[in-house]
C-alpha positions in Angstrom: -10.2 -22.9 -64.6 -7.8 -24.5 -62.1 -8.9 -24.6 -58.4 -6.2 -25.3 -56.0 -6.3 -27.8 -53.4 -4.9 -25.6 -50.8 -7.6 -23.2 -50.7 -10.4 -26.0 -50.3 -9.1 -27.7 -47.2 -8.0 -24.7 -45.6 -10.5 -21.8 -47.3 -9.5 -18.8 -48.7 -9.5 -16.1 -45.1 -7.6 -19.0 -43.1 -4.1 -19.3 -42.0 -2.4 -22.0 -42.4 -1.0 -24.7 -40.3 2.4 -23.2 -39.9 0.9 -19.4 -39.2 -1.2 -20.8 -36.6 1.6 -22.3 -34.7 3.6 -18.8 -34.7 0.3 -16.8 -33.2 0.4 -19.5 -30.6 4.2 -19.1 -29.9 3.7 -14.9 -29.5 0.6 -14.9 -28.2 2.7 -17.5 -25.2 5.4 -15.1 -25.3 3.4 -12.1 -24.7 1.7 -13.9 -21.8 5.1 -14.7 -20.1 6.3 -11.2 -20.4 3.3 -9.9 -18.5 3.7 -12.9 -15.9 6.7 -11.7 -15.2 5.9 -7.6 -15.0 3.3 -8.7 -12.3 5.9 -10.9 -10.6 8.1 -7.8 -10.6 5.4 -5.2 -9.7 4.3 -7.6 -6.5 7.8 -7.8 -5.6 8.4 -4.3 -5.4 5.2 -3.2 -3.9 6.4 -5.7 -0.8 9.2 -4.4 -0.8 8.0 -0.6 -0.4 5.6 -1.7 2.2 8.5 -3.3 4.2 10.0 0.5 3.6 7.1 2.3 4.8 6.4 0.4 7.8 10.0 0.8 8.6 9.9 4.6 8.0 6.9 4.7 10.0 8.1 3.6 13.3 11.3 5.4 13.0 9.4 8.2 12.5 6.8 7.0 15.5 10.3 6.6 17.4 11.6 10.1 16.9 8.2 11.8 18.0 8.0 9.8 21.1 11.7 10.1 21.9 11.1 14.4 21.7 8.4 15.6 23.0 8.8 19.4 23.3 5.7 20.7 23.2 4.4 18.0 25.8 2.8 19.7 29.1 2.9 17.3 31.7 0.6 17.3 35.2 1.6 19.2 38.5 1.4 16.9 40.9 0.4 18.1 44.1 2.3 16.8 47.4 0.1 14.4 49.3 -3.0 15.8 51.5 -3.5 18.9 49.6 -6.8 19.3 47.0 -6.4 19.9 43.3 -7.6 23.4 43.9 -6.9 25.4 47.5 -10.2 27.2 48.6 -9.7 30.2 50.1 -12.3 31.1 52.9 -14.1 33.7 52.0 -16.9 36.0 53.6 -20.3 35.3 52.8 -23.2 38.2 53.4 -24.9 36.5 56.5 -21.8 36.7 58.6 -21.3 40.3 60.1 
């Protein structure tokens, strides 16, 4: 019975030299790819904040610029009360 060398140094379950190398190379790749989905997720979730802060003053803008349903104060002219009492007659004067 032969035994070759190849499976002594290296065992029977383990890759060899040149299949190890390759994991590392797609195991590398794989990690760029999803450093570079995150770069392109953070870049667009700035870029919709920019968006949103933008639509929100235009939008804080137009409400300000139309206010329709806004009930301003009466002003009274100077010297007279909020409220004008009227004299009125009480029971002890007959």
């Amino acid at each position: 019975m032969k035994i070759q060398r190849d499976n002594l140094e290296h065992g029977t379950g383990a890759p060899r030299r040149s299949e190890g190398g390759f994991a590392t190379f797609i195991f590398i790749v794989l990690l760029s790819i999803m450093l570079v989905l995150v770069m392109a997720e953070s870049t667009a979730l700035f870029h919709l904040h920019r968006e949103v802060k933008f639509l929100e003053q235009q939008q804080i803008k137009r409400l300000n610029a139309s206010q329709t349903n806004f009930v301003g104060r009466a002003e009274l002219p100077l010297g007279q009360d909020a409220q004008q009492r009227v004299p009125t007659k009480s029971k002890d004067s007959k």
